[in-house]
C-alpha positions in Angstrom: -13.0 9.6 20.4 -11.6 10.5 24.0 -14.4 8.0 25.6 -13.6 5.3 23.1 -10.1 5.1 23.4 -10.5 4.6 27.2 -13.5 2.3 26.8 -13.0 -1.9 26.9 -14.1 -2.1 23.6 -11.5 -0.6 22.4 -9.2 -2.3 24.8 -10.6 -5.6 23.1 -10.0 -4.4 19.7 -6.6 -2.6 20.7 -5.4 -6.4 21.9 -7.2 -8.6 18.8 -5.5 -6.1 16.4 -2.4 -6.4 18.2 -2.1 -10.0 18.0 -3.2 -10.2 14.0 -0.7 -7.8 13.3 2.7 -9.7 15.5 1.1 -12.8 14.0 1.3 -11.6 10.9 5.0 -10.4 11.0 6.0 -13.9 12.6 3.9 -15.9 9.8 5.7 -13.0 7.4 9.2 -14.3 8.2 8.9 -18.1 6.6 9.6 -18.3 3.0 6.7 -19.4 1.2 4.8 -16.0 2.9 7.7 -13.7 3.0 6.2 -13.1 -1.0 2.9 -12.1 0.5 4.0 -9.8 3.6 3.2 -8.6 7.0 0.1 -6.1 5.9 -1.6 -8.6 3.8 -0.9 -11.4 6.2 -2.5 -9.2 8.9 -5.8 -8.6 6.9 -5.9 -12.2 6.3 -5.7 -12.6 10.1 -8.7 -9.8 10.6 -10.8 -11.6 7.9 -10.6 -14.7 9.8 -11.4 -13.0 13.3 -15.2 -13.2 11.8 -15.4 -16.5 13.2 -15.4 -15.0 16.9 -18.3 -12.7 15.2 -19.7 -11.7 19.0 -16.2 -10.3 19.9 -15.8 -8.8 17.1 -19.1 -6.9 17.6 -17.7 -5.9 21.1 -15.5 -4.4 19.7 -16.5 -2.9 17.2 -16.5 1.2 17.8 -12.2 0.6 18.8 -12.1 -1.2 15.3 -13.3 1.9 13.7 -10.9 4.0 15.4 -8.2 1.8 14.7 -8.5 1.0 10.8 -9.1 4.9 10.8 -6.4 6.7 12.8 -3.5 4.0 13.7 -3.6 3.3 9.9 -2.1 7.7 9.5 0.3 7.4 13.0 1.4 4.2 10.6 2.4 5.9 7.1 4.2 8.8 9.3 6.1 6.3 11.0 7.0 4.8 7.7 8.9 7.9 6.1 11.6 6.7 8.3 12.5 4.0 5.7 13.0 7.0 2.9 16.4 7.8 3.0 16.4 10.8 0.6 20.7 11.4 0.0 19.7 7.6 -0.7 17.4 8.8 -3.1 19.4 11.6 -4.6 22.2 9.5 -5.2 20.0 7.2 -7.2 19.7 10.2 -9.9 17.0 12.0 -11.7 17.0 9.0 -14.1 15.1 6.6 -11.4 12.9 10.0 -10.1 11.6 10.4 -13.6 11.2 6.2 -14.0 8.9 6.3 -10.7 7.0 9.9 -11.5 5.9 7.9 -15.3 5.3 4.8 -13.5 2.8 6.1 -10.8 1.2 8.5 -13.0 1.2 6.4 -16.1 -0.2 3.7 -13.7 -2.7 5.0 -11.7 -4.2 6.7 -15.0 -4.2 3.6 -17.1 -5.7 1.2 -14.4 -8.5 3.8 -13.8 -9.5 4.6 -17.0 -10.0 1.0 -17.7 -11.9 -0.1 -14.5 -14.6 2.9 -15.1 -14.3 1.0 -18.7 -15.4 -2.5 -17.4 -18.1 -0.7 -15.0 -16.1 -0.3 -11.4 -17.5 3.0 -9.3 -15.1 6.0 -9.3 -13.6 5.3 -5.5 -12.8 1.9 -6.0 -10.8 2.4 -9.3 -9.0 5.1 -8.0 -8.3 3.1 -5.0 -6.8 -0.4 -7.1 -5.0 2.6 -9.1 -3.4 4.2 -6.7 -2.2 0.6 -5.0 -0.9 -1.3 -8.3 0.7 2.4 -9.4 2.9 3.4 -5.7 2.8 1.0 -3.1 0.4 -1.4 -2.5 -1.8 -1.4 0.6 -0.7 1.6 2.2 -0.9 3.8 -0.2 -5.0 2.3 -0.9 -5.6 3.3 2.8 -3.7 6.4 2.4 -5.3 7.8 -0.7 -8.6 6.4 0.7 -8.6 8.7 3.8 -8.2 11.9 1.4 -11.4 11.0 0.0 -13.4 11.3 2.8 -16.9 8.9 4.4 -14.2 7.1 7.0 -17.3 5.6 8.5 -18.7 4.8 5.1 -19.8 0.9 4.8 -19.0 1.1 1.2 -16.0 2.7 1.2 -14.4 0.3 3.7 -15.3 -2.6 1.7 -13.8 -1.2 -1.5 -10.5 -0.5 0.8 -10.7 -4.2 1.4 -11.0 -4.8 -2.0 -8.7 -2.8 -3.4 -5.9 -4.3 -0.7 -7.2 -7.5 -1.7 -6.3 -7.0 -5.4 -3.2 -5.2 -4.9 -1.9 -8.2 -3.2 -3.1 -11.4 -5.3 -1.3 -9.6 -8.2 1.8 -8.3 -6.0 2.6 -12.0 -5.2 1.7 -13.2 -8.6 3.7 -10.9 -10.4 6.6 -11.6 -8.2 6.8 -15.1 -8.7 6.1 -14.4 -12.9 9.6 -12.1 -12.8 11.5 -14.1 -10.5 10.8 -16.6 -13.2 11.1 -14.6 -15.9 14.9 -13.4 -14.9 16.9 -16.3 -16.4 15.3 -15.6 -19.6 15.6 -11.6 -19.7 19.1 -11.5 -19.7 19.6 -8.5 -17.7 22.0 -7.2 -15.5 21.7 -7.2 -11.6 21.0 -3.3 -11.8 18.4 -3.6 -14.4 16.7 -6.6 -12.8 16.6 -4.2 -9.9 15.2 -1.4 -11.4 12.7 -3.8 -12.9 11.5 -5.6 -10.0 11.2 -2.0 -7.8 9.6 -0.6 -10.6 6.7 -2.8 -11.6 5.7 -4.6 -8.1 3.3 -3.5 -5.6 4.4 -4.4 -2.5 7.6 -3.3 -0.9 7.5 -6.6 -0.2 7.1 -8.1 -3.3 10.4 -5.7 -4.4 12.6 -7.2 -1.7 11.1 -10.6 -2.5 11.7 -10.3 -6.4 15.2 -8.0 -6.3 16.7 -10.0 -3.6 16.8 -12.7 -6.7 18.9 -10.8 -8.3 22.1 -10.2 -5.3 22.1 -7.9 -3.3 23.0 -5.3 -5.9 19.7 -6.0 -7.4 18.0 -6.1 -4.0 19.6 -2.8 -3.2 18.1 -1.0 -6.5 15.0 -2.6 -5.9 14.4 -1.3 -3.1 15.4 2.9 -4.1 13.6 2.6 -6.9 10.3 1.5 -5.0 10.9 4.1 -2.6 11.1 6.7 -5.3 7.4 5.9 -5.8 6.5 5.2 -2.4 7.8 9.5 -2.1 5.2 10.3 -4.3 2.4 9.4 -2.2 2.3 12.8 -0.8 1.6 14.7 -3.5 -0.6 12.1 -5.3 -2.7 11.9 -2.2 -3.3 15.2 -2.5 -3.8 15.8 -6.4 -6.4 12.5 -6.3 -8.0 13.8 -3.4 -8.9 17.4 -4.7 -10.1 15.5 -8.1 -11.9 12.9 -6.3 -13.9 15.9 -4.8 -13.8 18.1 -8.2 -15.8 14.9 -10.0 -18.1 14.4 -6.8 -19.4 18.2 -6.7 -20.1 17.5 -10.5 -22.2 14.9 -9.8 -23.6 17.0 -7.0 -22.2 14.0 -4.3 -19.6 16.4 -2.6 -19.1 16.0 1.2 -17.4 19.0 2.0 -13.9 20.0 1.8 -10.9 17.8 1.3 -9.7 16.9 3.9 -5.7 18.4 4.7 -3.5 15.2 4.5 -1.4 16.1 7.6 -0.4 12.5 8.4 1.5 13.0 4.6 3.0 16.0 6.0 4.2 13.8 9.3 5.5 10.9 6.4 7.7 13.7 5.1 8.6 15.0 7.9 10.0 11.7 9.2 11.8 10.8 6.1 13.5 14.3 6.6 14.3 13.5 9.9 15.8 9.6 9.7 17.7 11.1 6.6 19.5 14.2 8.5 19.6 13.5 12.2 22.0 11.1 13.7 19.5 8.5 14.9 21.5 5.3 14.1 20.7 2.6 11.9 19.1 0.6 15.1 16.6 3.1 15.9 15.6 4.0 12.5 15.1 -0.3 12.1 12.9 0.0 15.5 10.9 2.8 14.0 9.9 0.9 10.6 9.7 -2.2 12.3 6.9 -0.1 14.8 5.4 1.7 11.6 4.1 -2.3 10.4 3.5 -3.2 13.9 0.4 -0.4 13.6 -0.2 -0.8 10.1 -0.8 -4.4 10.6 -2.8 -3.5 13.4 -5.2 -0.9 10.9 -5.2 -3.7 8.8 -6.5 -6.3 10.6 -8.8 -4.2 11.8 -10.2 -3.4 8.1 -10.1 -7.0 7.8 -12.8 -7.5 10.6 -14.7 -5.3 8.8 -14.7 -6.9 5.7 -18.3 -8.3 3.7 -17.1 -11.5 1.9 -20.0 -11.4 -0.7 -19.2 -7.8 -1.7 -15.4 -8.7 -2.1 -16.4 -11.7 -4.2 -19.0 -9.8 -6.3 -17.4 -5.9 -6.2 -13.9 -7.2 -7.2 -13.9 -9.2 -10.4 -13.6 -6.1 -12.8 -11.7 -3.9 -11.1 -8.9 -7.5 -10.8 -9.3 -7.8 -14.4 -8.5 -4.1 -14.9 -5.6 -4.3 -12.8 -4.5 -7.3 -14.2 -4.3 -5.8 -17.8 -2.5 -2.8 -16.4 0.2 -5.0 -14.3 1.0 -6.9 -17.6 1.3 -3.4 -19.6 3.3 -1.5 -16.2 6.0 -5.2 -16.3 6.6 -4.6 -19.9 6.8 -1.0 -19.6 9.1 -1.1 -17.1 11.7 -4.0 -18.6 11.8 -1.9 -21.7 13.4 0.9 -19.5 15.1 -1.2 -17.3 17.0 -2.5 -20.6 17.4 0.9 -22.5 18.4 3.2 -19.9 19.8 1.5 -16.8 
């Protein structure tokens, strides 16, 4: 790794990542593609590198290393957005609300993409994103189930991003228009919209309809499943490996999910030391800077025709489980919030 990080190839990939993922952060800022976000945006930007196919094939061994280990300094560098008094104060009612939702979620949206045929990883993959948070938490559940340098396995990351995001932005625009017509207060909207979205984009986008009282819930209560991460990496992972050594297709141990330990560790640390509101921005704001970066770099690595072909059931599956996770969620929203 040592003679790759100091090579020009991964100098080459280092600065074509770089640029997808500020690119992606400026395109991120207009209006009509605040809705889609900065990660997204970023893979687009990767996907498109294809063009330049002989730079990309430079650089190639620094893309691997990229999408692979910038993608876990990224998620440690996000736990500085969890502000747990935050979360505390929110009360056990929105912990419970988020440990249904990611459970009920991820379970649901599985069991029904093994139903319409999808292979094991790439369920659990497009469960784990529609159920906690999108397109990190695909790449971070995807690194506790081992084969980083698996062909396969990066194209059903891509995938599984891929869906995760067409149904983020979709469903976003469905409950922003939805809200005249469900009647519900700027704290229930909030719950609703943090709730049931992918993204934490598509949360701020949705909730930030609402006010800013109903941007502010929107935002804890996505974070209360973004916490779970964690743990969920870690359950999935040791029952990704459980089914694969009954099959007999287990690859050794699973692996220890220390970046997950780092995500905590920063949340504990922007929550309890007096770091300032400006630094803590700075850190987020450098946590996408180098998850856009893994991103884009997945994006280069992306095989169109497999997306095409590999991703039609597992979208429907998700589909059906957004539709059942909104309604789910609204009924909540109204009944207890």
């Amino acid at each position: 790794m040592r003679q790759i990080i100091f090579s020009k190839r991964f100098g080459s990939a280092f600065l074509m990542t770089l640029l997808c993922s500020l690119l992606g952060s400026w395109l991120a800022g207009f209006p009509y593609l605040k809705v889609i976000g900065a990660l997204v945006l970023a893979l687009i930007l990767g996907m498109v590198c294809q063009v330049f196919q002989p730079a990309v094939t430079y650089s190639r061994p620094g893309i691997g290393l990229i999408s692979n280990k910038f993608l876990r300094l990224g998620i440690i560098l996000l736990g500085f957005k969890l502000n747990l008094i935050a979360l505390a104060q929110a009360g056990v009612k929105s912990i419970v609300l988020a440990a249904v939702i990611v459970t009920g979620t991820i379970v649901m949206v599985y069991q029904l993409a093994r139903k319409f045929g999808v292979d094991r990883h790439l369920a659990i993959l497009t469960a784990s994103g529609t159920g906690i948070c999108g397109a990190a938490a695909v790449m971070g559940i995807s690194s506790q189930l081992g084969a980083d340098d698996d062909e396969t396995h990066r194209e059903n990351e891509v995938v599984a991003v891929a869906i995760v995001a067409i149904l983020g932005t979709l469903f976003t625009l469905i409950e922003i228009g939805l809200k005249p017509l469900l009647h519900m207060s700027a704290l229930q909207f909030g719950v609703m919209t943090g709730g049931s979205l992918h993204e934490i984009a598509h949360a701020v986008a949705a909730g930030s309809a609402g006010g800013p009282v109903s941007l502010d819930t929107a935002i804890i209560t996505k974070l209360s499943r973004v916490l779970l991460l964690a743990p969920v990496a870690v359950i999935v992972g040791l029952w990704y490996q459980k089914k694969e050594r009954a099959v007999g297709q287990a690859k050794g141990k699973v692996p220890v999910p220390w970046f997950m330990a780092g995500f905590i560790l920063a949340s504990v640390i922007g929550t309890f030391l007096p770091l300032g509101p400006v630094v803590l921005a700075n850190l987020v704001k450098l946590a996408y800077l180098i998850l856009g970066m893994a991103m884009a770099a997945l994006g280069m690595s992306v095989n169109f025709r497999v997306l095409l072909h590999r991703g039609r059931n597992a979208l429907g599956a998700a589909s059906i489980g957004s539709v059942i996770l909104l309604a789910f969620v609204a009924i909540c929203s109204k009944v207890f919030f």
